[in-house]
C-alpha positions in Angstrom: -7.5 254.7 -72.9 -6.9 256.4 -76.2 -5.7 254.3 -78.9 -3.4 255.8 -82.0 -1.5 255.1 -84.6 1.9 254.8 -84.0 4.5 257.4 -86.5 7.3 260.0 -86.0 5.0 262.6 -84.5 2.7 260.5 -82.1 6.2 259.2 -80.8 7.3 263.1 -80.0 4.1 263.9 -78.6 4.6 261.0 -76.4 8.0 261.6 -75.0 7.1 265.6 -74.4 4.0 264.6 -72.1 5.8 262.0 -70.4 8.5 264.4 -69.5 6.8 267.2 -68.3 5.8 265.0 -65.0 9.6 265.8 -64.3 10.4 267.2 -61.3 11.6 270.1 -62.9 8.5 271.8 -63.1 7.7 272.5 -59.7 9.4 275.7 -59.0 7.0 277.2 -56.0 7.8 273.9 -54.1 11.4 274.1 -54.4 10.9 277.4 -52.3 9.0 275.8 -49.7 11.9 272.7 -49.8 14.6 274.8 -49.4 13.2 276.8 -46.3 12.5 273.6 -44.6 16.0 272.2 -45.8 17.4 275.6 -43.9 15.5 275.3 -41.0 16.4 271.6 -40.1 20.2 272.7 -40.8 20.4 275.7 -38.4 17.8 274.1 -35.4 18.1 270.3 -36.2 15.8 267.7 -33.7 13.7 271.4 -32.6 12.6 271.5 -36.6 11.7 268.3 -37.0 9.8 268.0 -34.2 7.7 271.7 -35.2 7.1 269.6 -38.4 6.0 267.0 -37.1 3.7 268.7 -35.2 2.7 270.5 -37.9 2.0 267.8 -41.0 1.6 264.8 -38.9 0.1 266.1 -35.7 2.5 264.1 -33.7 4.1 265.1 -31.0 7.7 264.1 -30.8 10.4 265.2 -28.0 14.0 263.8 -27.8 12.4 260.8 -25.7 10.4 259.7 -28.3 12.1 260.6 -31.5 13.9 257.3 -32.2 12.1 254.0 -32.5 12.6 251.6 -29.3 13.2 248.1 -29.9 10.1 247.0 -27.6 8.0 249.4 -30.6 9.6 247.5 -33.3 8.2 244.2 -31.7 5.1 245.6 -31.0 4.5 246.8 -34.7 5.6 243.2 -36.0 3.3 241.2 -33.8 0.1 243.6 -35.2 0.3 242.3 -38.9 -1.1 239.5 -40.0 1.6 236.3 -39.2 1.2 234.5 -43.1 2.1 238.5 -44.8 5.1 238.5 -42.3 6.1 234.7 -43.7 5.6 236.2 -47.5 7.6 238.9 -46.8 10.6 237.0 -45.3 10.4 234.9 -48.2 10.3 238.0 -50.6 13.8 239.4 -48.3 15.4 236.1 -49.0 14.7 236.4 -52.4 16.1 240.0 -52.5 18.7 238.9 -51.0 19.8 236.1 -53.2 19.9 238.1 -56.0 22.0 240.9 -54.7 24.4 238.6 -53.3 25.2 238.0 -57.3 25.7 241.4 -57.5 28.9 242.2 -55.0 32.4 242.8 -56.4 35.4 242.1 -55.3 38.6 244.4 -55.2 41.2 243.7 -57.5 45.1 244.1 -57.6 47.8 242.9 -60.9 51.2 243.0 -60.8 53.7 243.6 -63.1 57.5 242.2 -63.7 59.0 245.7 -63.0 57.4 246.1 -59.9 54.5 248.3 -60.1 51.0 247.2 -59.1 47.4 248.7 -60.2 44.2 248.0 -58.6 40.9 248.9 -57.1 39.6 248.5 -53.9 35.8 248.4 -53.1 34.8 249.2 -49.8 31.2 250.2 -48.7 29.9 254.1 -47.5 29.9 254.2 -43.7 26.3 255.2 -43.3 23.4 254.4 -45.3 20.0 256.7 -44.8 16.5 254.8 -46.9 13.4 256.9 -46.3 10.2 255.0 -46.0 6.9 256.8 -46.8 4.5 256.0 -44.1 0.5 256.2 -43.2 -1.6 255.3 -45.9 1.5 255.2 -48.6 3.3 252.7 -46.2 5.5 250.2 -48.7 7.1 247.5 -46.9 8.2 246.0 -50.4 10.3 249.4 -50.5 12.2 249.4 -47.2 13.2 245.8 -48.0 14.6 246.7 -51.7 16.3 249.6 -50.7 18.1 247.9 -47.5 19.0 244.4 -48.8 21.7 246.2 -51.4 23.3 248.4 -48.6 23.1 245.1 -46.2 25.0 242.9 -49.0 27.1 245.8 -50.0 27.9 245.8 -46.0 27.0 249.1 -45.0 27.9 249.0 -41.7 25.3 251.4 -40.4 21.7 251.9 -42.0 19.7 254.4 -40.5 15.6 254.7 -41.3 13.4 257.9 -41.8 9.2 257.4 -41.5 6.8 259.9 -40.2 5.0 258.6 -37.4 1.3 259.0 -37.0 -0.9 261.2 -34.6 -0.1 258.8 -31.8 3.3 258.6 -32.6 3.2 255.7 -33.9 5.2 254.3 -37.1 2.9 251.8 -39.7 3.4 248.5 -38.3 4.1 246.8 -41.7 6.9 248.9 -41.7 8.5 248.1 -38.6 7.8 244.6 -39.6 10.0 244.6 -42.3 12.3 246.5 -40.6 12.7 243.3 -38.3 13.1 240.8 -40.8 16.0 243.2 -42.0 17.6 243.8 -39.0 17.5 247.5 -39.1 17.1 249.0 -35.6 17.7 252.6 -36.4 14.5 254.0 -37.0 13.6 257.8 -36.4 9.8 259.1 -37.1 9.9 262.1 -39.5 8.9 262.6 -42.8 8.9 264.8 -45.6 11.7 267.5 -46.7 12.8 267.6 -43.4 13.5 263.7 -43.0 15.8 264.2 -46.2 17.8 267.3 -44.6 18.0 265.3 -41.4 20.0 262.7 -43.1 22.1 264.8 -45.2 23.2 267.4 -42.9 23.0 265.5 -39.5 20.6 267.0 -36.3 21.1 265.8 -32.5 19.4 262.7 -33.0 20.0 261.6 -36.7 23.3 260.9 -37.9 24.3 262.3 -41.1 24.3 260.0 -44.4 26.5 259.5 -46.8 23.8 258.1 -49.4 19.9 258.5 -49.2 17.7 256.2 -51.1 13.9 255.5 -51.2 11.0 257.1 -52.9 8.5 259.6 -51.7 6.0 262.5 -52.4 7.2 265.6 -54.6 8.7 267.0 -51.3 10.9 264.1 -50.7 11.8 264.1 -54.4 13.0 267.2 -54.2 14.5 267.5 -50.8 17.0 264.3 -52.1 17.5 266.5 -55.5 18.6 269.8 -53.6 21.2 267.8 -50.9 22.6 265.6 -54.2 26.3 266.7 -54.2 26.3 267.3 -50.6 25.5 263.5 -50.1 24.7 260.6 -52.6 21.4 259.9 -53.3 19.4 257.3 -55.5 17.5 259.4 -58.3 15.3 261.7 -58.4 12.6 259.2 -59.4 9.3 260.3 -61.4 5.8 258.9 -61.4 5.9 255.1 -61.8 5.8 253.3 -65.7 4.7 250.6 -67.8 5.0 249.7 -71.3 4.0 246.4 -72.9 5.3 245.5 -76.0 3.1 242.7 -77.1 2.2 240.8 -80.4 -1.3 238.8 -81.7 0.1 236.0 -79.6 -0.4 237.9 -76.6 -3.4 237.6 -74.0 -5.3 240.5 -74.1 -7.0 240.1 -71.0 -3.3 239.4 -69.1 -2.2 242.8 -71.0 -4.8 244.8 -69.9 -4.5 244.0 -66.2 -1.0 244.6 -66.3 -1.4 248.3 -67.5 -3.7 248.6 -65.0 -1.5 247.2 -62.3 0.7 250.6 -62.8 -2.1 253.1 -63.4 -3.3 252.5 -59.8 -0.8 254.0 -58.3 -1.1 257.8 -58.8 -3.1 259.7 -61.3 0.8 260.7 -62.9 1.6 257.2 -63.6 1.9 255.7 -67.5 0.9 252.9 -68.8 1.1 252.0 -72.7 0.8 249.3 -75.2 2.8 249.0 -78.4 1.4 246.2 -80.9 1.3 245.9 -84.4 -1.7 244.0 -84.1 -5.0 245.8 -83.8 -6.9 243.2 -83.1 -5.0 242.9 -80.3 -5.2 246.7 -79.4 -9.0 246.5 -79.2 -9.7 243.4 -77.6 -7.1 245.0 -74.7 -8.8 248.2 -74.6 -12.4 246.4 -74.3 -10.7 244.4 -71.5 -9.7 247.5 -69.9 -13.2 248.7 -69.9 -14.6 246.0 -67.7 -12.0 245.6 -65.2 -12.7 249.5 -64.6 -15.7 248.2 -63.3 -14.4 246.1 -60.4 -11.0 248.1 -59.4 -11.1 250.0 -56.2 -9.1 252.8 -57.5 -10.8 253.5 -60.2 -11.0 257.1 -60.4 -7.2 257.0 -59.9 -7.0 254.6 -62.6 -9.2 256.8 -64.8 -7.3 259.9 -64.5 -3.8 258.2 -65.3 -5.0 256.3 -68.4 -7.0 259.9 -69.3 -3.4 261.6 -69.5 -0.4 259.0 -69.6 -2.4 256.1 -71.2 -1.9 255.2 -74.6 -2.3 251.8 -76.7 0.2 252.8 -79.8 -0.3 250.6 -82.9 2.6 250.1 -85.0 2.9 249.3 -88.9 5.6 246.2 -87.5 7.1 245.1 -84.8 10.8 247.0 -85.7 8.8 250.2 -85.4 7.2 249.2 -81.8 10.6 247.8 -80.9 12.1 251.4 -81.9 9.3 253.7 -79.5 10.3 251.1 -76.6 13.7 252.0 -76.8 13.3 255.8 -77.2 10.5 256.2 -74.5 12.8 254.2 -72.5 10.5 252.7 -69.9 10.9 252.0 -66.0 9.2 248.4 -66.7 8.7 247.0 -69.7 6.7 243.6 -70.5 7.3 241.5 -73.3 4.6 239.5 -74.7 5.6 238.0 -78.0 6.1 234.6 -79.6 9.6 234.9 -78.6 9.9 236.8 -75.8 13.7 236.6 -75.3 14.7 236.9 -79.0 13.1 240.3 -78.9 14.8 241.3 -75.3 17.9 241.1 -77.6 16.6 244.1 -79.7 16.1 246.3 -76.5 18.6 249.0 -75.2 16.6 250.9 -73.1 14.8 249.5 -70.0 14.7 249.7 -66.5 13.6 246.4 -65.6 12.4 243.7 -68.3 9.4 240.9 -67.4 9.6 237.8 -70.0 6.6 236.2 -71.0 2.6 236.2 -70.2 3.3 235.4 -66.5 6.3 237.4 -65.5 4.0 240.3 -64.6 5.3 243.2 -63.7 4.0 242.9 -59.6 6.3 240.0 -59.7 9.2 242.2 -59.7 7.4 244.8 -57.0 7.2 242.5 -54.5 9.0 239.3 -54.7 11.3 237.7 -57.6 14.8 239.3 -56.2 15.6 242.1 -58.9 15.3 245.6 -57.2 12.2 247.2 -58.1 13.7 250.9 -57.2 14.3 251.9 -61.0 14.8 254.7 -63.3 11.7 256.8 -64.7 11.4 259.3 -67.0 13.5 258.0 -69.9 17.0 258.0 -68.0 16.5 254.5 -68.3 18.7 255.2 -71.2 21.9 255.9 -69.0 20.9 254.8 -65.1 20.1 251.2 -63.9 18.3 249.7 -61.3 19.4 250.3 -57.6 22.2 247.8 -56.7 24.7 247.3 -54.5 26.9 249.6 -56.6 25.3 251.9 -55.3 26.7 251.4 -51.6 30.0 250.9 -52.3 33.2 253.1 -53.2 35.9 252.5 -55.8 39.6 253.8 -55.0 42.7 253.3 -57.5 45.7 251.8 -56.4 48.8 252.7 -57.6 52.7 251.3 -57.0 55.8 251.7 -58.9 58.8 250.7 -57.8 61.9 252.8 -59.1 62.9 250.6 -62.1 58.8 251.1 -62.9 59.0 254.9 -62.9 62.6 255.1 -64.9 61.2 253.8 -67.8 58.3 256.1 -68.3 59.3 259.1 -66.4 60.3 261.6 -69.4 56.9 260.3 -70.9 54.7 262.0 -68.2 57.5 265.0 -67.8 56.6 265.7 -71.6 53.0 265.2 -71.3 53.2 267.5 -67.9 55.0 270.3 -70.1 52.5 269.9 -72.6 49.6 271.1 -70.4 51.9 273.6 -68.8 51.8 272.3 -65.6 55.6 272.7 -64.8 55.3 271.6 -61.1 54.1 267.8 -62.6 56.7 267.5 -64.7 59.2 268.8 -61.9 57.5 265.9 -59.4 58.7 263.2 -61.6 61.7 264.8 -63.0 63.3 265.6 -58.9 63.3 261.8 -58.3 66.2 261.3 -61.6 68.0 264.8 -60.8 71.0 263.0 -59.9 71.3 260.3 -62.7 
C-alpha cells in the first residue's frame, strides 16, 4: 500500500483514479444491457427464462419462476439457527432506526381561508434486487427492505438468480422470512432489472428499484432511471480513515482491509498527519496479508485504489476527506466528534476505535446502501425517503384569491403566458 505525501496534486491524482471506476466507462456493455433490456420488454417471462438458461444454467418455466412459500421455509431451516438469531436481531436494529426516519404529512391554515400542505404517501410497488450464488448478501436484502417496509410500501417484490437446480441461496430466503417478503422471483442480471421496470407475465412492474449488483445490474438500473426510480448507480465500495497519533494502528489497518476484500475495484485510504502512524499502519497491513483469505483480492485493490496520504496537519487531511467525499469514513482522533463537526462530505461516518466500519454493514441500524464515487457530496444514504412521495396541497377560498389575484395576473403577463393570467382574472370578470 503506497504511502505519499499529501498536496494539491496527489489530491487530483486521487480523485481522477477514483473516478474512472465510474460506470461511465463501460460503453461495449451498455450495448449488451440494452439488448437484453429490449428483449425482456418485447418477450417478457420467455427472456428471462432463455437467460436463465443461459448464465445460470437453470431451468425455469412459469411453474417454477416464483418462489413458493414451502421453498422459503426450506431455505430458512438450511442455515445455521444462531446466524438466523443474529440476523433477526441485526432487522430489529434496522428497523429501529428507520422508524426515526418517517415523516408525517403536514397541513397550516390561514385566517382567510386558504390552506397549504404536503402529503406523504408511499410508491405502490417496491422491486430490491438481491445478488445471489457465491455474492449472496443477506445484510443487503434486509437494508434495502426495512426502509420500504417502514415507509409502508404496500407491495415489495424480490429479484435473485436461482442456481443450477433452481434453487435461490438459502441465506437469502432466510432473511427474506425474517422480513416478511414473500414475493420472490429467480432471475438475475440485466434482465431481473428490465423485469421490474417494465413488467413481464410474472413480475409486476416497479415503481422504484433498489439493491446493488455486478456492472450489468449497475447499468441495467442506470438505463430504466426515468422510466422508474431507482437507488444510485452505486460504484465499487470505499473507505477512508481519517486518523491521528492517537489512533491504533493495528485497528486502522484492519479496517482498510475490511473494504479492500471485497472486489479488486474497491478503495481504501488513510489520511494522517502523523507518520509514525502511517508506517506502523502500513507494517500492520503487511502481516495481516499473511493470514486473509482473499488476499490476492486484497492485493490488487490496495495495488490500484490504496493509498496512506500524509498530511502536513490535520486541516489539510480534514480538507482531502471532504473533497474525495467518501462512502465510509472512520474517525480516529482524540476527539472524534469535535472533528465530525468539520466534515461535509460523507456517506456514512464511524466514531471512535471501535465503531468499525462492519458495524454499520451488518448490524448497528443506519443503512449501509450509500453513495460512492464522491456523490457523497449531494446524495445520502438510502432511507425511507426514498419510498415515499410528496404532493402539495393547495386551498384558497375566494376572499384568499381576491387579495392576490392581480399579483399572479401581472406575473402571468410577464412571462407571456396570457391564458394564466386569464385563469385567475375569469373568476373577478364580474366585480
Amino acid at each position: 500500500m503506497r504511502t505519499v505525501r499529501l498536496d494539491k496534486e496527489t489530491k487530483k491524482d486521487i480523485l481522477a483514479t477514483l473516478l474512472r471506476r465510474s460506470t461511465n466507462d463501460y460503453k461495449d456493455i451498455e450495448e449488451r444491457v440494452a439488448s437484453i433490456i429490449k428483449n425482456v420488454m418485447e418477450n417478457g417471462d420467455k427472456a428471462i427464462f432463455d437467460y436463465a438458461l443461459q448464465f445460470d444454467k437453470c431451468h425455469l418455466d412459469k411453474d417454477n419462476f416464483a418462489v413458493t412459500e414451502d421453498e422459503i421455509e426450506e431455505g430458512a431451516k438450511k442455515i445455521d439457527p444462531k446466524l438466523y438469531g443474529v440476523m433477526e436481531k441485526a432487522f430489529n436494529n434496522i428497523k429501529d432506526y428507520h422508524e426515526k426516519q418517517v415523516r408525517q404529512s403536514f397541513f397550516t391554515t390561514r385566517e382567510d381561508g386558504s390552506i397549504l400542505g404536503q402529503r406523504i404517501t408511499p410508491i405502490s410497488r417496491a422491486g430490491v434486487y438481491v445478488p445471489g450464488g457465491k455474492a449472496a448478501y443477506p445484510s443487503t436484502l434486509l437494508m434495502n427492505i426495512v426502509p420500504a417496509l417502514c415507509a409502508g410500501v404496500p407491495e415489495i417484490i424480490i429479484c435473485t438468480p436461482a442456481g443450477e437446480d433452481g434453487k435461490v441461496t438459502p441465506v437469502v430466503l432466510a432473511a427474506a422470512k425474517i422480513t416478511g417478503i414473500k414475493k420472490i422471483f429467480k432471475t438475475g442480471g440485466a434482465q431481473a432489472i428490465a423485469a421490474m421496470a417494465y413488467g413481464t407475465e410474472s413480475v409486476p412492474k416497479s415503481y422504484k428499484i433498489v439493491g446493488p449488483g455486478n456492472i450489468y445490474v449497475a447499468l441495467a438500473k442506470k438505463a430504466v432511471y426515468g422510466h422508474v426510480s431507482i437507488d444510485s448507480v452505486a460504484g465499487p465500495s470505499e473507505v477512508m480513515v481519517l486518523a491521528d497519533e492517537s489512533a491504533n494502528p493495528r485497528y486502522v489497518a484492519a479496517d482498510l482491509l475490511s473494504q479492500a476484500e471485497h472486489d479488486e475495484m474497491a478503495s481504501a485510504i488513510l489520511v494522517t498527519p502523523s507518520k509514525e502512524l502511517a508506517d506502523k499502519v502500513s507494517e500492520e497491513i503487511e502481516g495481516f496479508l499473511k493470514t486473509l483469505s482473499r488476499r490476492e483480492i486484497i492485493e490488487k485493490s490496495l495495488e490500484n485504489y490504496g493509498y496512506i496520504l500524509v498530511a502536513d496537519n490535520m486541516e489539510d487531511a480534514i480538507d482531502a476527506v471532504n473533497d474525495i467525499a467518501s462512502e465510509h469514513l472512520e474517525i480516529v482522533t482524540g476527539n472524534p466528534y469535535e472533528t465530525m463537526t468539520k466534515i461535509k462530505n460523507a456517506g456514512a461516518i464511524f466514531l471512535g476505535e471501535y465503531s468499525s466500519e462492519p458495524l454499520g454493514d451488518y448490524f448497528a441500524g443506519p443503512n449501509h446502501v450509500l453513495p460512492t464515487n464522491g456523490t457523497a457530496k449531494f446524495f445520502s444514504p438510502l432511507s425511507v425517503d426514498d419510498f415515499i412521495k410528496k404532493s402539495s396541497v393547495i386551498h384558497y377560498s375566494k376572499e384568499a384569491l381576491s387579495k392576490v389575484h392581480e399579483d399572479i395576473e401581472l406575473f402571468a403577463k410577464a412571462e407571456g403566458l396570457t391564458a394564466h393570467a386569464n385563469s385567475i382574472a375569469v373568476r373577478f370578470e364580474n366585480e
